[in-house]
Structure formats: C-alpha cells, structure tokens
C-alpha positions as CSV (number, residue, x, y, z in Angstrom):
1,X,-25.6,-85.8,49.5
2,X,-22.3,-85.1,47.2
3,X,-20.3,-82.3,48.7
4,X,-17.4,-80.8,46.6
5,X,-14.6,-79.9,49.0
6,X,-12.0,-76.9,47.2
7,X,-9.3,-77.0,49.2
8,X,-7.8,-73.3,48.9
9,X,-3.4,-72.3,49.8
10,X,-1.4,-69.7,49.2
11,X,2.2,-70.8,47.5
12,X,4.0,-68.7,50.2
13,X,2.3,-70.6,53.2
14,X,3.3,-73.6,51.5
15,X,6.8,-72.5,50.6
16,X,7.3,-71.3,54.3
17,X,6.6,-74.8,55.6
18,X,9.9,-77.3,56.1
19,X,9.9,-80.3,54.6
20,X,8.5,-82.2,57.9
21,X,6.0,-79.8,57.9
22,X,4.8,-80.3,54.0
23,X,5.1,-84.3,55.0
24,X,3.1,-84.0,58.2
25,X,-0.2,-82.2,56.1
26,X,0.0,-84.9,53.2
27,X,0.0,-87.5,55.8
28,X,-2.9,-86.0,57.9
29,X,-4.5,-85.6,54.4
30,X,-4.1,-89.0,53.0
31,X,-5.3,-90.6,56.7
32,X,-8.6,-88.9,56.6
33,X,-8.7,-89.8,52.9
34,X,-8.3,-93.7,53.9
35,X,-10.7,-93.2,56.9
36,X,-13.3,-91.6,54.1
37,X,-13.0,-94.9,52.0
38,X,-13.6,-97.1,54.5
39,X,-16.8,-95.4,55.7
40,X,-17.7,-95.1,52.1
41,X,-17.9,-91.4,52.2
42,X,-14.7,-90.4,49.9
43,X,-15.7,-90.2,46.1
44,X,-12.0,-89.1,45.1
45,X,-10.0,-85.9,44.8
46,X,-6.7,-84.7,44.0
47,X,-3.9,-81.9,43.8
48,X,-3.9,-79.2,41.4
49,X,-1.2,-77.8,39.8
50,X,0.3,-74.5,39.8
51,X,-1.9,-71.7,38.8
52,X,0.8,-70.6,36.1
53,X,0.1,-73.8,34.0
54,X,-3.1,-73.1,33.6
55,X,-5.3,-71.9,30.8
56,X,-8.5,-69.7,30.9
57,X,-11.0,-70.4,27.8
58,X,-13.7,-67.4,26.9
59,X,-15.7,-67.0,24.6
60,X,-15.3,-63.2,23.3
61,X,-16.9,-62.3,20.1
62,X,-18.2,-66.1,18.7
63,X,-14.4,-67.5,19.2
64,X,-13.0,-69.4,21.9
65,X,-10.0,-66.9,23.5
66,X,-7.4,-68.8,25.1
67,X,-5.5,-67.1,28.4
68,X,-2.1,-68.4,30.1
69,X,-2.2,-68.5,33.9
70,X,-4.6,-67.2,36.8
71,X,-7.3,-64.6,35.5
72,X,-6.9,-62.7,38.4
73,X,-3.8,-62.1,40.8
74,X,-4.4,-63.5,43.8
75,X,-2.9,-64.2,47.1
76,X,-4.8,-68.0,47.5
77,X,-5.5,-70.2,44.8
78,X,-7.5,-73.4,44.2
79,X,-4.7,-76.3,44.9
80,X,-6.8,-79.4,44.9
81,X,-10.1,-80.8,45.9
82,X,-11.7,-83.7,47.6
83,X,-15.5,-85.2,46.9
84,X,-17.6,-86.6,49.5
85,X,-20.9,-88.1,49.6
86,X,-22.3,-87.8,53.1
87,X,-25.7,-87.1,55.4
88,X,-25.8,-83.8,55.7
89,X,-23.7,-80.3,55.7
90,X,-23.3,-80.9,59.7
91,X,-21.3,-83.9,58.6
92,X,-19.2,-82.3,55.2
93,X,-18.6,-79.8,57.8
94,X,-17.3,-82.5,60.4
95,X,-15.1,-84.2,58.1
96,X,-13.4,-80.3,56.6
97,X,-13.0,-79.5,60.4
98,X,-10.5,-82.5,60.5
99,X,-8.6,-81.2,57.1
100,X,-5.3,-80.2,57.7
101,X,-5.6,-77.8,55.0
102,X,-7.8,-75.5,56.9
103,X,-4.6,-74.8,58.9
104,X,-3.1,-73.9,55.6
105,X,-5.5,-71.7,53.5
106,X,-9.2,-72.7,53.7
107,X,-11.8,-75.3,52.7
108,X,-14.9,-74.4,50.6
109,X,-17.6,-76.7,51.0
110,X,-20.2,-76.8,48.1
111,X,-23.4,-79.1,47.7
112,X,-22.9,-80.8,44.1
113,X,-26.3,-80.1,41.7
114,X,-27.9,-82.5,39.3
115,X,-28.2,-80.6,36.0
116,X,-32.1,-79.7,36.8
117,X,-30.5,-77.9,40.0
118,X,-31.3,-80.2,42.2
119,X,-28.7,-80.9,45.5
120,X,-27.2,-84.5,44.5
C-alpha cells in the first residue's frame, strides 16, 4: 500500500534551530531515507520550497485566477514529503514514528487512491 507522508514545520522552529541542529534532522532524515531503499519501501520525496514562492491556481468565473503565496496565513506549512509503499498503516505509522520531523512540526500520513478511489 502507497502511503503519502506530508511532512508539516513552521519557519520559526526551523529558524530557531543552530546549524548543528538543522544538520542533525537532515541527517536523521536522509538515514531513514537510505534504510527505506534498501527495504524497498521508499518511492521518493523531497523538500518544498518556501510558501512565498508559491502560486495558488482557481478557477473563478470560467478563467484560471492566479494567487502569489500561501492562501491562508498560517503558523505550519507543507515543507516537503516522502512516499512509501508499505504493509499496512501499523507500518507507515512505524516508519513516521522514526521521522525527525515529528520533533519539528508533524507528519501527515495519507493512503494514496487509484483514480476509481480505490487505496493503492
């Protein structure tokens, strides 16, 4: 089963950290990334960037609107994300247990869906 891992932070918990700190979490992240690989359970993933260079697309009144930045303020953004493909939830829940990022923000853990809506 596919499991889509959004790895939530807020900028100020990151800022706060020292360098060591920042250096220590990417580390812990990209061992358990390896470790994932090798068990054949890590799809891929990657950091995000800032919310400010991003762009929101709507559709208002038949045309595309196009929005700089976050739609909504908010103290925790999306910074990256990770896909699995393991057993169960028990196990996705396993593997975000061991993400340093949890210390950071939070880790939402969502079942990926064929397009018939239908758990992959």
């Amino acid at each position: 089963m596919k499991y889509l891992l959004l790895i939530y932070s807020a900028p100020q918990t990151w800022s706060a950290l020292t360098p060591e700190e920042r250096a220590r979490v990417v580390s812990e992240h990209s061992a358990l990334e390896r470790e994932l690989t090798e068990s054949g359970e890590y799809i891929g993933g990657s950091a995000l960037a800032d919310p400010e260079q991003s762009k929101v697309v709507r559709f208002r009144d038949g045309s595309p609107v196009v929005t700089d930045g976050p739609y909504l303020e908010a103290k925790e953004h999306l910074a990256g994300y990770d896909m699995i493909d393991c057993e169960s939830m028990e196990r996705a829940m396993e593997i975000v247990a061991r993400n340093p990022h949890i210390r950071l923000g939070g880790v939402e853990v969502r079942p990926l869906m064929d397009p018939c809506g239908l758990e992959m």
